[in-house]
N, C-alpha and C positions, 0 to 999 in steps of 0.2 A: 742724662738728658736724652741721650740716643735712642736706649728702652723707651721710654716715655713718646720719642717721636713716633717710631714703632707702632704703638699701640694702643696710641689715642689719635681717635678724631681731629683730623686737622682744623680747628675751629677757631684756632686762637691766634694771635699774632703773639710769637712767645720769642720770649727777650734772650740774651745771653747768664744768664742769671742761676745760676742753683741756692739755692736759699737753704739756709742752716739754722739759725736762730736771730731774734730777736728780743731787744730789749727797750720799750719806750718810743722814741722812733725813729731809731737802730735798728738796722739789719744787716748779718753779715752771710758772706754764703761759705761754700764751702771750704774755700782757702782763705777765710780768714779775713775778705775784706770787709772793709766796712761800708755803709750806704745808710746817708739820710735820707730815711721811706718819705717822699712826698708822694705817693703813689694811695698810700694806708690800703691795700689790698680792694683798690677804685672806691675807698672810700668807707670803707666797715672797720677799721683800725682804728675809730676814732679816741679808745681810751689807750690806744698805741699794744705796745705787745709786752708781756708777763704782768698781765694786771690782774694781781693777788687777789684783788677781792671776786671778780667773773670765776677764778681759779679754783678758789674753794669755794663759793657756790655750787659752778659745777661738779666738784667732785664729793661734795654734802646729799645732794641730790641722786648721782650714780648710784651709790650707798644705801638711798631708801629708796626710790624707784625710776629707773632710768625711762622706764616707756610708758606709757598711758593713754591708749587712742582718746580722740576729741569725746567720743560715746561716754566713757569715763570722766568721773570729777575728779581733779587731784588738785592737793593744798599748794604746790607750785603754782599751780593755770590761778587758781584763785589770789593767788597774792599776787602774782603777775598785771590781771588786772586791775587790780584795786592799784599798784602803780602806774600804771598806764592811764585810768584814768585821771591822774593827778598830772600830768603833762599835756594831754591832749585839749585844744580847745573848747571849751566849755560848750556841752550842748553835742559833741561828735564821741559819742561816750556809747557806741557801740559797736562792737570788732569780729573783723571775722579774721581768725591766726591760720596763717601758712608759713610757707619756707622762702622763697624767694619773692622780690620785687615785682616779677612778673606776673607771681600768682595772683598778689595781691590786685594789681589792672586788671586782671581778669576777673576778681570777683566785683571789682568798680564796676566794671563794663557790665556786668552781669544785673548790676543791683539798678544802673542806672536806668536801662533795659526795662525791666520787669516794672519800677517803680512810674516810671515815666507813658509804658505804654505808646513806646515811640521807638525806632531803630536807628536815624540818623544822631551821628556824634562828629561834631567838630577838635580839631586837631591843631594844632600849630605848625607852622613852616619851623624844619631844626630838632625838630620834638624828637625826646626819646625815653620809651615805656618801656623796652622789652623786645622778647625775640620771640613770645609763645604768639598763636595766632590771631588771638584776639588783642594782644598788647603791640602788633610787628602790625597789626592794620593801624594801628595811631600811631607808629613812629615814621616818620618822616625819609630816612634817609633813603633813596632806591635802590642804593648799593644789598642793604638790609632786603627789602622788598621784591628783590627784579623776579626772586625763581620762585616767587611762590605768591603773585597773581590772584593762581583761579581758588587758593584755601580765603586768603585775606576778604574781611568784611566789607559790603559794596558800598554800604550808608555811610560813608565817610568823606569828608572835606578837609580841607587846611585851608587856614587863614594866615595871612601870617602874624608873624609873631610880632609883638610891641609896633602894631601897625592901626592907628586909629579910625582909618577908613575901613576895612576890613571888619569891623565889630557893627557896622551898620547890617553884613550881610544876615549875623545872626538875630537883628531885630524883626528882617524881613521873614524870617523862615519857623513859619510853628509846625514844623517835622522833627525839629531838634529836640532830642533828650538832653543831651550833656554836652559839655567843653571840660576836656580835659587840658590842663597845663601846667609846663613846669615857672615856681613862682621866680627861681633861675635856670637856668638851663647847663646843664651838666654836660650830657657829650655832645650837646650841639658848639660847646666851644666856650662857658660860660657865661650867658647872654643873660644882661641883667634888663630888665623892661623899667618904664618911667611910670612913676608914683601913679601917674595921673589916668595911663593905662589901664593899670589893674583896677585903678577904682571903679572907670568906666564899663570895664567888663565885667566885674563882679552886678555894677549897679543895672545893666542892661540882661544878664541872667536872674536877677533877682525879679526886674520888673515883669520879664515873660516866662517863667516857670521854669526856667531851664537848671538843670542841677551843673553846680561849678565842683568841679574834680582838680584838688592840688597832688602834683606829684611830688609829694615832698620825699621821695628815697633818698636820693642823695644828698638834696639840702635842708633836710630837716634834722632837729635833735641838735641843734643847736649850731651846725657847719658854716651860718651864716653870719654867727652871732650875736642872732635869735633862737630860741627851741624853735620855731619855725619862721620858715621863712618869707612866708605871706605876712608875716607879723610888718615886718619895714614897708608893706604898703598899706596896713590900717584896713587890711577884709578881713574876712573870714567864710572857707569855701561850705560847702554843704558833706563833701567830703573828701578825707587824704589819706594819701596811700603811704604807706612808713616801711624801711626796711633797712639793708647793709649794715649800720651802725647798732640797729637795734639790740642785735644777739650778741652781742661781744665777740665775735667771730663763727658762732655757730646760725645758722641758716634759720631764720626768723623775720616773718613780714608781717603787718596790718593794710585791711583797709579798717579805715575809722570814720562814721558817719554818723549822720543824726538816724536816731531811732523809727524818724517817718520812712525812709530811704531802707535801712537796712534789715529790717524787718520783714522786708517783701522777700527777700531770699528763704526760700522753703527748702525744710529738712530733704538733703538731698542734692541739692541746684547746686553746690560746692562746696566741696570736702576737698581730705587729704590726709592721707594715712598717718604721716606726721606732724601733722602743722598743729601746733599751741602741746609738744611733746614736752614731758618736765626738764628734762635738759636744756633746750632752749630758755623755758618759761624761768628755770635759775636764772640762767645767763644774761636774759633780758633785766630781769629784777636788780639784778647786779649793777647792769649799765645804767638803768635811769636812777637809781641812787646815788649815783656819783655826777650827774647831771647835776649842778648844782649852778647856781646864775652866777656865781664868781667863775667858775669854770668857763660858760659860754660867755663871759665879759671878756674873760682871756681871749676865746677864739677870733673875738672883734679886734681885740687891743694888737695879737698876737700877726692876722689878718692887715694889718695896719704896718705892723715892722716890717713885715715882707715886703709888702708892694715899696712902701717907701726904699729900704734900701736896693730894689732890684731897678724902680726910677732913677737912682743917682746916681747906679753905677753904670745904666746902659741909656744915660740920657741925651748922649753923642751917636750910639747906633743907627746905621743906616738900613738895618734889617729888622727892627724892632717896627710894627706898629702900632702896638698899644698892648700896655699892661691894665689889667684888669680884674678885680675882686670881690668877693665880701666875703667879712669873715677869713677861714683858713679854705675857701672857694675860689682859685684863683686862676689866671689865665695870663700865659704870655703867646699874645698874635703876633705873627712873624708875616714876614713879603717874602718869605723862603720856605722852601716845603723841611719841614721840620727835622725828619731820617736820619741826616747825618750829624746833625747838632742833640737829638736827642742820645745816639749812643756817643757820643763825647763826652756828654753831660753825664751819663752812666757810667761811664770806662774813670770818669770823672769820681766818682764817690756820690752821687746821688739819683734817685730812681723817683724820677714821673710822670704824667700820664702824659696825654695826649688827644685830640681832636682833628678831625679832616686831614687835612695835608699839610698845614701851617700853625696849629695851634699845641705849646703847648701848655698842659693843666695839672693842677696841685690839688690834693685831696690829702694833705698829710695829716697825721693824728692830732687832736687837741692838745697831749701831751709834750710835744716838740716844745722844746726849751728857746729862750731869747737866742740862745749864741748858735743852734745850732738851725734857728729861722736864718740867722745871716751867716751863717757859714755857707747854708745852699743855696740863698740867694748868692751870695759873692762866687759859689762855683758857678751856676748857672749861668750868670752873666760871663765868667771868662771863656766859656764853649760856647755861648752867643760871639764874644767878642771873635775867639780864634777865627769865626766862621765870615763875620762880617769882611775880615781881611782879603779874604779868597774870594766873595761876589764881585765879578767884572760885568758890568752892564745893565741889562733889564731887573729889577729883583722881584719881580711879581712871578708869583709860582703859578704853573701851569693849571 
């Protein structure tokens, strides 16, 4: 770990943690503990870890050809998407392949851009795209934003988020190209919006030309419950952006949009040396075959066991706000800044994310078993409970 501080980029907030292997969603590190991954590597873990069939994919692939720029055909990128488009919503059946989540915003931003003939894009209060500079001007947080100002795009507003007055502003405004939006919100802390929201702002971009952008990285492919997760409000955007889970752990993102839209991007306006390489394009092929609706019925049913036993056991807590979910999407908001109840919870045998200064959140693999959803709830809540003991007075965090 030392090395490694050494001589990496201080970028990260990095845990106590040396990781050794895993199996399913198990991980142990190097001495041998164990840790139930509610973390799934923020969320790309979702068929969990030594999943035989991504395994020999990828190593079938190595074999006959490991690299092949986009310029090239290869019979991987072709079966690739002929599965892709068998998940995607009907009608967003054209893709542009990269490596990361952000890339993928970038080539949204790009397409909405060109296609629309307009520069202003609306954003959400919470929102979170990315760190590149076109996906860091639509994320919300300022902590993200403060030192880099004068790179970040100027055409941009936030609205807030699951706010019904606010969606008048974009009736008023025909400068707008897009509204990008996550259909839950991941690092903003899990923030799920009301049925009747989404309707209205799908149906208010559709009335004025505006293209609706779903950020479905994190919660799409089924994390919700749904393959996606604008599916639980009954739209459908113009276009979504896919990524983390998709690769089976190797670096793999879409945007995926209607062919009016996506079209306008000319040979050239976005590439990437690697993006749609046959390794990944295994690895993806791998993962959506095993997408199966019994699968993503678990993540609902399994999403369900959770929250339930984490309500029963911390339903006296005086440091608990609210627990909150969908699917294996979950969130516990605390009235206390999270720090020291998160590595408890670690020191503890299980490893999860986290949000702001009070929230934490679960991204664990689809594969996590019944007993070992309540095994981490039941730890989770006992390093909530030890913590609630020791709050004397105010518990609203700073």
């Amino acid at each position: 770990m030392n090395y490694e501080n050494e001589h990496i980029a201080n970028t990260y907030q990095r845990l106590p943690i040396n990781v050794l292997n895993g199996n399913g969603a198990i991980l142990h590190d190097i001495n041998g503990k164990r840790y139930i991954d509610m973390m799934g590597g923020y969320g790309v873990a979702i068929l969990g870890y030594g999943n035989n069939k991504i395994k020999e994919a990828v190593c079938r692939q190595f074999d006959t050809i490991p690299v092949a720029h986009a310029s090239e055909y290869t019979a991987s990128r072709e079966e690739f998407v002929k599965n892709l488009t068998g998940i995607v919503p009907a009608g967003l059946d054209k893709f542009y392949l990269g490596n990361t989540g952000a890339e993928a915003i970038e080539a949204a931003i790009k397409t909405v851009i060109k296609s629309s003939k307009k520069h202003k894009i609306i954003a959400m209060t919470n929102s979170y795209h990315g760190k590149t500079a076109g996906a860091l001007s639509i994320t919300y947080s300022e902590k993200y934003r403060q030192s880099f100002g004068d790179i970040l795009m100027k055409n941009v507003e936030f609205i807030r988020y699951n706010n019904m007055e606010d969606l008048e502003k974009i009736e008023r405004d025909d400068e707008i190209s897009a509204v990008f939006f996550e259909p839950v919100q991941g690092e903003g802390g899990i923030n799920i919006p009301d049925r009747d929201y989404v309707k209205e702002l799908r149906q208010i971009t559709e009335n004025n030309g505006i293209i609706l952008v779903a950020d479905e990285i994190q919660s799409g492919l089924g994390r919700t419950g749904k393959m996606w997760a604008h599916e639980h409000f009954g739209i459908k955007p113009d276009i979504i952006t896919i990524g983390k889970g998709i690769g089976g752990g190797l670096p793999l993102s879409i945007a995926a949009g209607k062919p009016e839209f996506m079209d306008n991007l000319a040979k050239g306006e976005q590439s990437s040396t690697t993006g749609g390489n046959p390794l990944s394009m295994a690895a993806g092929s791998a993962v959506i075959e095993q997408l199966s609706q019994s699968l993503i019925d678990d993540v609902a049913r399994k999403g369900e066991l959770f929250r339930k036993t984490l309500s029963e056991s911390l339903d006296d807590s005086k440091i608990v706000k609210e627990i909150r979910g969908l699917g294996l999407m979950d969130a516990i908001e605390l009235k206390v800044k999270f720090l020291p109840i998160l590595m408890d919870i670690i020191n503890r045998g299980v490893l999860p994310l986290y949000s702001g200064i009070n929230i934490l959140r679960m991204l664990p693999p689809y594969v996590i078993t019944d007993s070992e959803i309540q095994e981490a709830a039941n730890i989770m809540s006992q390093g909530i409970k030890s913590h609630s003991k020791k709050v004397v007075g105010s518990t609203t965090p700073p």
